[in-house]
C-alpha positions as CSV (number, residue, x, y, z in Angstrom):
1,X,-13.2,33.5,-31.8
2,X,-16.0,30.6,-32.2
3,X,-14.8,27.5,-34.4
4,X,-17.9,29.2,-37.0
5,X,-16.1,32.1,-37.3
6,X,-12.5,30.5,-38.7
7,X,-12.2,31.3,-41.8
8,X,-11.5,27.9,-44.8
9,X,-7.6,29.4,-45.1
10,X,-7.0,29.5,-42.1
11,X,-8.4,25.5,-41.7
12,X,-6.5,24.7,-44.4
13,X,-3.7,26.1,-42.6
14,X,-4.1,24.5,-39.9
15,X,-4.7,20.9,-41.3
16,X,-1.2,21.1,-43.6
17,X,0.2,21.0,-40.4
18,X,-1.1,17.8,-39.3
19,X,0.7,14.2,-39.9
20,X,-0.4,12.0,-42.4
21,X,-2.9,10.3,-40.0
22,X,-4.5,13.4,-39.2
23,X,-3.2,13.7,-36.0
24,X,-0.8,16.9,-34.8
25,X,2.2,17.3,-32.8
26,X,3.1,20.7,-32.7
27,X,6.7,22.0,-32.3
28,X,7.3,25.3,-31.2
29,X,10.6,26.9,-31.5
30,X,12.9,29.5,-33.5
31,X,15.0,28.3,-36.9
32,X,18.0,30.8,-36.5
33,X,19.8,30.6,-32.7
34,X,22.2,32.9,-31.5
35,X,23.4,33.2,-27.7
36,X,21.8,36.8,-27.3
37,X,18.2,36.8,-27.0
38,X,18.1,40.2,-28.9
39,X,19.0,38.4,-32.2
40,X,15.8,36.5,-32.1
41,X,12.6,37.3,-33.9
42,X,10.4,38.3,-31.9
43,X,7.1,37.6,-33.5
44,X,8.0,34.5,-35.7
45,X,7.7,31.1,-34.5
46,X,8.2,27.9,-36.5
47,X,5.5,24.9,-36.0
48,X,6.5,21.6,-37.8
49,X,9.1,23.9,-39.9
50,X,6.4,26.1,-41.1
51,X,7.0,29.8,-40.0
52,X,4.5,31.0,-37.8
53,X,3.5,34.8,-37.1
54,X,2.8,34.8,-33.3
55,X,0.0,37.8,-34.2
56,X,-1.6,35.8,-36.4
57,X,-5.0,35.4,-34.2
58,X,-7.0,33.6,-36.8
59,X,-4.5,30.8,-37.0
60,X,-4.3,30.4,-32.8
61,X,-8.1,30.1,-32.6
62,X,-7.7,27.7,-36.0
63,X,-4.9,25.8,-34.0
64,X,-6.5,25.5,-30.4
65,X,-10.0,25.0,-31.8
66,X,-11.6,21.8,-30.7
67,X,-11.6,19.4,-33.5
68,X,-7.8,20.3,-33.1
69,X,-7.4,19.2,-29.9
70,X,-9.3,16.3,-30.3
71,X,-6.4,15.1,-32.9
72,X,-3.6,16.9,-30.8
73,X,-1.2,13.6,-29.9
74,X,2.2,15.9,-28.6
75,X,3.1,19.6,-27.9
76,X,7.1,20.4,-28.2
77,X,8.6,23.5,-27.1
78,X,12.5,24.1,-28.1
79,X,14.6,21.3,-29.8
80,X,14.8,18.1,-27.6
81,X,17.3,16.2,-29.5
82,X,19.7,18.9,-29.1
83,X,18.8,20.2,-25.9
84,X,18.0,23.3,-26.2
85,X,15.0,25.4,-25.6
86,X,13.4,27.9,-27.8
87,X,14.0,31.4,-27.2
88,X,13.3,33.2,-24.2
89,X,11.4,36.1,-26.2
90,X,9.5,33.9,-28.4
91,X,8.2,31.4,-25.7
92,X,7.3,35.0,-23.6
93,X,5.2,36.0,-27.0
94,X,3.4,32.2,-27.0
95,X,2.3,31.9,-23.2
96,X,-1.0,33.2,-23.6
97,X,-1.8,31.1,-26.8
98,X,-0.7,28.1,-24.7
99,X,-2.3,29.4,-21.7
100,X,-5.5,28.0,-23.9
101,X,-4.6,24.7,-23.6
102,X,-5.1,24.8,-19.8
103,X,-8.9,26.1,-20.5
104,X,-11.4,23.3,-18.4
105,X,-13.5,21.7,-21.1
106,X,-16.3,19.4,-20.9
107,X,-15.1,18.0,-24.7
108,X,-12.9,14.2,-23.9
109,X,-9.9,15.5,-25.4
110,X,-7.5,12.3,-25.5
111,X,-4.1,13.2,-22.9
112,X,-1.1,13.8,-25.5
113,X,2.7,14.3,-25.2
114,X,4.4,17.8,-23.7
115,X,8.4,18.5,-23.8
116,X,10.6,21.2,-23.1
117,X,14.1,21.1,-23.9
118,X,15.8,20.7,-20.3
119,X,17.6,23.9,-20.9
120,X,14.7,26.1,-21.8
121,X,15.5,29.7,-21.3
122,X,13.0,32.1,-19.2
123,X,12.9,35.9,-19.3
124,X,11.4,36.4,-16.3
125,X,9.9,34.3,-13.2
126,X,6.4,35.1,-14.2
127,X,6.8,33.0,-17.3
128,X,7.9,30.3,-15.5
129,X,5.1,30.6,-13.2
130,X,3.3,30.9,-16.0
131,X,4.5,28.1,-18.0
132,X,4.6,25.6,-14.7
133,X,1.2,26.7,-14.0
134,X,0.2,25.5,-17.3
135,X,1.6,22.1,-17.0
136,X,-0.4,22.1,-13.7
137,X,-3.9,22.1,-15.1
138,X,-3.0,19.7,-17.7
139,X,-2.1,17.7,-15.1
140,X,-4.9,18.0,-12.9
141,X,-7.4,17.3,-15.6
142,X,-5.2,14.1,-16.5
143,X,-4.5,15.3,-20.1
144,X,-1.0,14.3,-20.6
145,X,0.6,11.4,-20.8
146,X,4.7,12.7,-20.6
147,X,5.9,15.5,-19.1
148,X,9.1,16.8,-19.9
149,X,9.9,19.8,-17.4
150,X,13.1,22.5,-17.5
151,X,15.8,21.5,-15.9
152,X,14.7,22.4,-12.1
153,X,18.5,22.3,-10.4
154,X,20.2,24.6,-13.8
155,X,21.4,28.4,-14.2
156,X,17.6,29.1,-14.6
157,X,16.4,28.9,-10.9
158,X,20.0,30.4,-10.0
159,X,19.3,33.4,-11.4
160,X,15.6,33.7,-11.1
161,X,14.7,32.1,-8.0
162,X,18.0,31.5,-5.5
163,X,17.0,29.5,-3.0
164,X,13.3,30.2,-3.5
165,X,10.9,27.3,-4.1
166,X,8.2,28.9,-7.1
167,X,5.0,28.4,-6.1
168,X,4.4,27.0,-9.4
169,X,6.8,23.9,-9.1
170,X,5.3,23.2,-6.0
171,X,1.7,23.6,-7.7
172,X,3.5,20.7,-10.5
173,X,4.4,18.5,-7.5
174,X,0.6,18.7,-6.1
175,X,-1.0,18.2,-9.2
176,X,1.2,14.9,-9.7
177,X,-0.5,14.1,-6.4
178,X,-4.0,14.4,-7.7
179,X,-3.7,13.3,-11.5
180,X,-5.3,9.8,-12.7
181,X,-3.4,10.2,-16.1
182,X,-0.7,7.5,-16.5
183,X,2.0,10.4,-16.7
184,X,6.0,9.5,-17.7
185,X,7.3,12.7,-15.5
186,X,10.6,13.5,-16.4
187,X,12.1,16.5,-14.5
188,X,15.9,16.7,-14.7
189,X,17.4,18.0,-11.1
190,X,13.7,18.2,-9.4
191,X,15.3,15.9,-6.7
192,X,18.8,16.9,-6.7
193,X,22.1,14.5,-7.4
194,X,24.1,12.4,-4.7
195,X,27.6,13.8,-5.7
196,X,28.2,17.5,-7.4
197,X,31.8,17.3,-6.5
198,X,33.5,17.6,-10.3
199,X,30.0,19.4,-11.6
200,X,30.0,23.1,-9.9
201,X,26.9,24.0,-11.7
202,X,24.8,20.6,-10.6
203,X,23.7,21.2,-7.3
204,X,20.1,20.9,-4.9
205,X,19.0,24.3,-5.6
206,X,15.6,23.9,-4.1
207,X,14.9,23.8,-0.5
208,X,13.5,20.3,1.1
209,X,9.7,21.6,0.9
210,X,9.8,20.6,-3.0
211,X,11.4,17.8,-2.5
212,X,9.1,16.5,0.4
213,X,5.4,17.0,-1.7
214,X,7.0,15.6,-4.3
215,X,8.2,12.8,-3.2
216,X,4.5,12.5,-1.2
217,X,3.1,12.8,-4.9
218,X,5.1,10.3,-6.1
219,X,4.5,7.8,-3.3
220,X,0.9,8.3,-3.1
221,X,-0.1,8.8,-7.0
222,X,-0.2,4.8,-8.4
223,X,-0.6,6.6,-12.3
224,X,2.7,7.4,-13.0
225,X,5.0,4.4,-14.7
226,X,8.4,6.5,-15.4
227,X,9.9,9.0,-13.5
228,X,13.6,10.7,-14.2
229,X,15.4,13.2,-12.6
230,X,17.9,12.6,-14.7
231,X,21.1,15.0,-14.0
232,X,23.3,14.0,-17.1
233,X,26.3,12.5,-15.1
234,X,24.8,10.7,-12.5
235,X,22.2,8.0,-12.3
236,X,18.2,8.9,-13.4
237,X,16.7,8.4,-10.0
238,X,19.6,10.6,-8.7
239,X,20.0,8.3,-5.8
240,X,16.6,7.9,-5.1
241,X,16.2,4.7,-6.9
242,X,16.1,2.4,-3.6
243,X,12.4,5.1,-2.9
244,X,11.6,5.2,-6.9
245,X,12.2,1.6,-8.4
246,X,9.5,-0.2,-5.8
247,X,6.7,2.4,-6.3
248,X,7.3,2.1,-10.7
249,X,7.4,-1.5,-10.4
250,X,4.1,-1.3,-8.0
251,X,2.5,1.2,-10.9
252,X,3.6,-0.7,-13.3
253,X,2.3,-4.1,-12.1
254,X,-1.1,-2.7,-10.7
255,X,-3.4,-3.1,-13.8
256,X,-3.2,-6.4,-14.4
257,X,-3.3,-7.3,-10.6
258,X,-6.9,-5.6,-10.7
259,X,-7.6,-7.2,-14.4
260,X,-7.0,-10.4,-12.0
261,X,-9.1,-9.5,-8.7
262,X,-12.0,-8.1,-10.7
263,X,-12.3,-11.5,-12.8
264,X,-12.0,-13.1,-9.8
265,X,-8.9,-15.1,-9.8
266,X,-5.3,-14.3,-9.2
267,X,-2.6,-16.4,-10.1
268,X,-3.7,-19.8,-10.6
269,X,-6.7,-20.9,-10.7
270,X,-8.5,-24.4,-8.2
271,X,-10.2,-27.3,-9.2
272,X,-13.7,-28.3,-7.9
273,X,-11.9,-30.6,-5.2
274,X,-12.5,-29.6,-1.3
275,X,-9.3,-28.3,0.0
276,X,-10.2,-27.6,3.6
277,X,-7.9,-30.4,5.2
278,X,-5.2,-29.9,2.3
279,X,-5.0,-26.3,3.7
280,X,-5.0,-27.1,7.7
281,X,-1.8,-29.8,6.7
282,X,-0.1,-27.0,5.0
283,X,-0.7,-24.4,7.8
284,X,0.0,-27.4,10.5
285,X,3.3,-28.4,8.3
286,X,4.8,-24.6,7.2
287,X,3.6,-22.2,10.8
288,X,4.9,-22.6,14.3
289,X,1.3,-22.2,15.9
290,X,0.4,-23.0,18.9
291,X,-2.5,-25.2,19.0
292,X,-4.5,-23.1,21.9
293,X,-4.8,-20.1,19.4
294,X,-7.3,-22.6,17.4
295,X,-10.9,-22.7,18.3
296,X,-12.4,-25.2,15.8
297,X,-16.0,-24.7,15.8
298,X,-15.0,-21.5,14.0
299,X,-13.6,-23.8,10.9
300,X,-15.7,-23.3,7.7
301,X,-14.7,-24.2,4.0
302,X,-16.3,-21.5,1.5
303,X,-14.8,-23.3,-1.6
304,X,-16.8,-22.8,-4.8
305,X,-18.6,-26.3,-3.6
306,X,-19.2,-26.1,-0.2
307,X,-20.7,-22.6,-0.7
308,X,-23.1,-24.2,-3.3
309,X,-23.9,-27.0,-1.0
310,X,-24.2,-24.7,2.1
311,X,-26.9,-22.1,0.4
312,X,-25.4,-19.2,1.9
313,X,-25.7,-15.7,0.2
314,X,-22.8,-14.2,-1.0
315,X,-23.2,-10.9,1.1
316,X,-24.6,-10.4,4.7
317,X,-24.6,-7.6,7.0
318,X,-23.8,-8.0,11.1
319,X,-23.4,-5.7,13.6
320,X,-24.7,-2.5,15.4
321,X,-25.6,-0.5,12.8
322,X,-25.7,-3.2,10.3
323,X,-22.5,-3.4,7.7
324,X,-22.3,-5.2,4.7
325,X,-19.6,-7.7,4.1
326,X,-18.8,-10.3,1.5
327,X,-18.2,-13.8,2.3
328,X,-15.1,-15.2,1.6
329,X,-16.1,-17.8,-0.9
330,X,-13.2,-19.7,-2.6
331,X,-11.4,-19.2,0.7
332,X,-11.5,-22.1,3.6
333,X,-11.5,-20.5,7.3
334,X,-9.4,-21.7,10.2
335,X,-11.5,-20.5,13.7
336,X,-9.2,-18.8,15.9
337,X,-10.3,-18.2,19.4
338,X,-11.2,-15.2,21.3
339,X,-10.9,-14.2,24.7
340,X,-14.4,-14.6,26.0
341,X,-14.2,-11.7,28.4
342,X,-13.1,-9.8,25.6
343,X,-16.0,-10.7,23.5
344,X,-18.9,-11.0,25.9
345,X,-18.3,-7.2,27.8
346,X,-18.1,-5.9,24.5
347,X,-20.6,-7.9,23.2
348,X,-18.1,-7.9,20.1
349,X,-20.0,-11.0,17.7
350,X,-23.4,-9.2,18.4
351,X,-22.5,-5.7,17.6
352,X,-19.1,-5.0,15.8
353,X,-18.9,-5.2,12.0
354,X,-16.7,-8.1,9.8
355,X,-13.9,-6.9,7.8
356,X,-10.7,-8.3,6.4
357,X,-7.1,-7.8,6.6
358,X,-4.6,-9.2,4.2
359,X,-1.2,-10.1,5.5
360,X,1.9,-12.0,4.0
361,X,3.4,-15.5,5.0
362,X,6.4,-14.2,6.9
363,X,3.9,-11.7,9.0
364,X,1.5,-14.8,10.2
365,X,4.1,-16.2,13.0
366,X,4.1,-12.4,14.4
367,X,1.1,-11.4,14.6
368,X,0.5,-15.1,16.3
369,X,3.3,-14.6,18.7
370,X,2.0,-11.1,19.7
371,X,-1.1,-11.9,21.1
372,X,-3.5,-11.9,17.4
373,X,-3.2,-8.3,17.2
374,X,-2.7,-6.0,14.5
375,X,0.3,-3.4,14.2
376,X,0.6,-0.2,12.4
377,X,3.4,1.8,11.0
378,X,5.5,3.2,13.8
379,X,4.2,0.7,16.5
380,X,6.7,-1.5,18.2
381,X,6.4,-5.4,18.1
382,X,7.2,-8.3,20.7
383,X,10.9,-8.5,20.4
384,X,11.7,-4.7,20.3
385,X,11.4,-4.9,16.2
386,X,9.7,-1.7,15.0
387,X,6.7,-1.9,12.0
388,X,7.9,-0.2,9.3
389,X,5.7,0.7,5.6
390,X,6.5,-2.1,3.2
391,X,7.9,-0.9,-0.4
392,X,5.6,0.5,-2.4
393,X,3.5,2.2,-0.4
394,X,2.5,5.7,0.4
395,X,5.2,6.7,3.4
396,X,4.0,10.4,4.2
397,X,0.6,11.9,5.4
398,X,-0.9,13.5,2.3
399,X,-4.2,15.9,2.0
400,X,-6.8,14.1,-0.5
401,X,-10.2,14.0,-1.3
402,X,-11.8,11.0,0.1
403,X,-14.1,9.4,-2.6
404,X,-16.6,8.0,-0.6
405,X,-17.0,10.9,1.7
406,X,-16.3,13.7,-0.9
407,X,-14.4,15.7,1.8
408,X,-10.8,16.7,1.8
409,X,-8.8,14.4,4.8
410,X,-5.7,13.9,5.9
411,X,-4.5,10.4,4.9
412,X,-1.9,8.9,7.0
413,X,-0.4,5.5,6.3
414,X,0.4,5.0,10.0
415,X,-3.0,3.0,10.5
416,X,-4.1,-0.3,10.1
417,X,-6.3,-0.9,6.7
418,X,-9.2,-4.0,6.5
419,X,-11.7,-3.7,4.3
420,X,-15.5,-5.5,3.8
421,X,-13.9,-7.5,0.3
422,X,-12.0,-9.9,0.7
423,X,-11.2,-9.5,-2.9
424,X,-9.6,-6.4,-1.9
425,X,-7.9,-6.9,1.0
426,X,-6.4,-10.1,-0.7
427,X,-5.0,-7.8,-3.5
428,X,-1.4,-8.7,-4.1
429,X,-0.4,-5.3,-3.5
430,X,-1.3,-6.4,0.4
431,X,-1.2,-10.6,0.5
432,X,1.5,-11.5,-1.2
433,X,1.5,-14.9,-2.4
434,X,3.4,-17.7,-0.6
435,X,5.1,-20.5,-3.0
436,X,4.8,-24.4,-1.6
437,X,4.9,-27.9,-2.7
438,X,2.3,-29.6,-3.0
439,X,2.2,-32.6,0.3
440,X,1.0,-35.0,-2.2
441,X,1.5,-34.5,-5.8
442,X,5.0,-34.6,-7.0
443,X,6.1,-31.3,-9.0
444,X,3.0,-29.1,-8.2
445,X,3.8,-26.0,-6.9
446,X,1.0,-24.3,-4.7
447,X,0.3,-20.5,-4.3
448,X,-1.2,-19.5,-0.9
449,X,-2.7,-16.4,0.0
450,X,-3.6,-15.3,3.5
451,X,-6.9,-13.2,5.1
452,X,-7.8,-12.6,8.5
453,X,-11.1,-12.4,9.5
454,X,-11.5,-10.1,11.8
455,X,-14.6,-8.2,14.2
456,X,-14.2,-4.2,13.8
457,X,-15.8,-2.1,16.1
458,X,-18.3,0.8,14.9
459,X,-17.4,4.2,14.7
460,X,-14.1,3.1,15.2
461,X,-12.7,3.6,11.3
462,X,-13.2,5.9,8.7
463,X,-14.6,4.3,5.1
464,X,-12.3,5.3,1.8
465,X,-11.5,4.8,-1.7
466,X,-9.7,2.6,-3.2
467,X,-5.6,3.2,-3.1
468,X,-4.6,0.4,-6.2
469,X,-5.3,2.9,-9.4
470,X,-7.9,0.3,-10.3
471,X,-10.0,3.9,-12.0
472,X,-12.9,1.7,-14.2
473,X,-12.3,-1.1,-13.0
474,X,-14.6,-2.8,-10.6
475,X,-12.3,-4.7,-8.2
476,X,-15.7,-6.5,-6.2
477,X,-18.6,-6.7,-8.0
478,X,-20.3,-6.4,-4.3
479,X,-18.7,-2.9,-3.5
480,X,-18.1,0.4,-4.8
481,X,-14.3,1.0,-5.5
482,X,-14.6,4.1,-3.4
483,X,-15.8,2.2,-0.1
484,X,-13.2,-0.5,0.1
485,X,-10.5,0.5,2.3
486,X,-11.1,0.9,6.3
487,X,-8.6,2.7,8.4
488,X,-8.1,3.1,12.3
489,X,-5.3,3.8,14.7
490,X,-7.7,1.9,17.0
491,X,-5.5,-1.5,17.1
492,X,-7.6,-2.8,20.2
493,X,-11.0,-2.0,18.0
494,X,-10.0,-4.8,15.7
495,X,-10.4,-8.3,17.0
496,X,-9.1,-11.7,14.6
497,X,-11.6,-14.6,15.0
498,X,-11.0,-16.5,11.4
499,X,-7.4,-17.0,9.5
500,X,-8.8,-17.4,5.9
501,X,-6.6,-19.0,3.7
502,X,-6.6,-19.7,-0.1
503,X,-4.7,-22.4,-2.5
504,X,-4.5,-22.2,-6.0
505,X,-2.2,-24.7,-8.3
506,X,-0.1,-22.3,-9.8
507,X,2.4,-24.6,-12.0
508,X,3.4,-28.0,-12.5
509,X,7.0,-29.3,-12.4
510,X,8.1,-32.3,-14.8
511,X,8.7,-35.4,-12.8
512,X,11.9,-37.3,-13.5
């Protein structure tokens, strides 16, 4: 039924339903309850405390009309302050009216709220398949902002499902994957518990494969800010929390890190003062290097004055094909030599392209130690000590679509990552700032952030999106968001020839 065809009443209807600001949350859900499912009506629903017949056609098309949803701020199915869901025959009856909701629309509807009481009540598996299904597409075309799932580890999948994972939970988990929405996911038991000892009926019901693209979800998707798997007695995370805390607190930090690398400063911010030889004391004074792994010709200060004084462009393009890359102005370069065999049979500072790849303070020593090359996940260092994902990042290989390429890939952490910005790859989700004293000004404390500069060989990477949830937010004004990350396995097709270091003055401590 078109919008044109609703008749007044039933717009009126509609509208005394609606808060005072005009906006609607519905809540679905029977006013008499009774532990047989036979004693409940089984075409009456109540929506805000207004009785509801579920036959009623007009008022569904008046309810799921579009300048409805435009309003629509929460959906509520069941009673979630006292934990229980609706009943099993009247959500059966109201499935297809909500299947609506799932409709692809071109109109910007704004994401809203969805709950389900933990202990919602199913008649059959197909309503839950039905039901998940639902919550998948709203997830997939990032209209919600909570989620409040049925108890996944409850009598429900005991009796419907046994050991079976639903193809719709698992269609939940990969929608999670995909979803841009900043989603709070709760989902009580999705995971499991640590201890069901004293609780008989709290137990891991599904098999690992939920568990595994889940957890890929949540490690890969940088949207979501909550997550609970909350089991009543035992902790929310269900002790996952040493996996879950880092990747909320990454998720959670993330937008104003990009607010910070797309204005251009991160952290602190540098006077118009030269600090080329303040940096090489401080990289002399805080590193065990050894001097022969400097090549000083290749020393250049990009600081906000040099550059001006130099006339250099801020973007060039070397190699065979040409690549672009930005230079790394506000950053002062340290020349590292290069094995000249190495570079001249492969003709590596005539052909390969320039790319960057940010690293923390206690990684510099290492990667000096091993010879100036870079590691991946999995790979095995001098010393015997094995390269492992820092927190926060994605730790599975996950299917995606690749942004910049538009085809679906398999993305696998267990590469090394540069990029042609050094805005990006100096993100402090990857270079970490490193806290000193300043040599020569008492109580001013100094924030260094470290870049190598490195030669990449052609043909040896593949070219992708961003991975930081930056979305709108143009991270370098030089680059598309979806062309900043490199990745290769190809450790020998990456060659360091400039340590770029920046300083920023990041706070000032009263002197005595």
């Amino acid at each position: 039924m078109s919008t044109s065809m609703i008749s007044s009443q039933a717009k009126l209807r509609i509208q005394s339903l609606a808060k005072p600001d005009g906006s609607f949350h519905w809540s679905f859900g029977s006013e008499q309850r009774s532990s047989s499912s036979s004693t409940y009506p089984s075409y009456d629903l109540y929506v805000n405390g207004t009785i509801i017949d579920i036959r009623d056609d007009e008022f569904w098309s008046a309810l799921f009309s579009c300048d409805v949803l435009k309003k629509l701020d929460g959906i509520g199915i069941g009673d979630r302050d006292r934990a229980y869901g609706m009943s099993a025959g009247g959500l059966h009856v109201l499935l297809p009216h909500l299947a609506r909701l799932a409709t692809p629309s071109s109109i910007p509807y704004k994401p809203f709220n969805w709950f389900v009481s933990f202990n919602q009540d199913f008649s059959s598996k197909n309503d839950y398949m039905q039901f998940m299904s639902i919550i998948a597409s709203l997830i997939r075309q990032n209209r919600l902002l909570t989620v409040i799932l049925p108890r996944a580890d409850g009598p429900l999948n005991k009796q419907l499902f046994m050991d079976e994972v639903p193809e719709a939970s698992l269609d939940v988990a990969h929608a999670i994957l995909v979803t841009h929405s900043l989603i709070s996911l709760h989902w009580p038991g999705a995971i499991g518990v640590k201890d069901a000892s004293h609780y008989n009926d709290l137990h891991v019901c599904h098999p690992k494969q939920l568990s595994q693209v889940l957890f890929a979800a949540l490690e890969k998707n940088v949207s979501l800010t909550e997550v609970d798997f909350y089991c009543g007695c035992f902790d929310r995370y269900s002790g996952f929390d040493n996996i879950l805390k880092p990747l909320l607190a990454r998720n959670k930090a993330l937008p104003s890190m990009n607010a910070d690398v797309a204005a251009g400063h991160v952290d602190g911010k540098w006077d118009s003062s030269c600090p080329s030889d303040l940096v090489r004391d401080l990289v002399a004074a805080k590193f065990n290097i050894h001097r022969s792994f400097f090549n000083s010709t290749g020393d250049m200060c990009f600081c906000e004055s040099c550059h001006k004084m130099s006339g250099n462009k801020s973007m060039y393009s070397r190699g065979i094909p040409p690549s672009r890359y930005a230079i790394p102005i506000g950053w002062v370069r340290i020349g590292l030599k290069v094995h000249e065999g190495l570079a001249e049979s492969n003709e590596i500072f005539k052909k390969w392209h320039i790319s960057y790849h940010g690293t923390t303070a206690n990684s510099i020593e290492p990667i000096f130690r091993g010879g100036l090359h870079l590691l991946k996940p999995g790979d095995v260092a001098l010393g015997g000590a094995a390269i492992g994902v820092r927190p926060g990042h994605i730790l599975q290989v996950i299917s995606r679509t690749n942004r910049y390429t538009g085809m679906n890939e398999l993305f696998d952490i267990n590469q090394i990552f540069t990029s042609p910005s050094i805005r990006y790859a100096s993100h402090p989700a990857y270079a970490q700032q490193f806290i000193v004293d300043h040599p020569q000004r008492a109580g001013v404390l100094l924030g260094m952030r470290f870049v190598f500069q490195c030669r990449q060989r052609p043909g040896s990477y593949t070219i992708g999106h961003e991975t930081v949830g930056a979305r709108d937010i143009k991270l370098d004004p030089h680059f598309d968001n979806n062309e900043l990350e490199w990745y290769t396995k190809e450790s020998a097709g990456i060659v360091l020839f400039g340590l770029c270091v920046q300083v920023r003055c990041i706070s000032q401590r009263p002197t005595k």
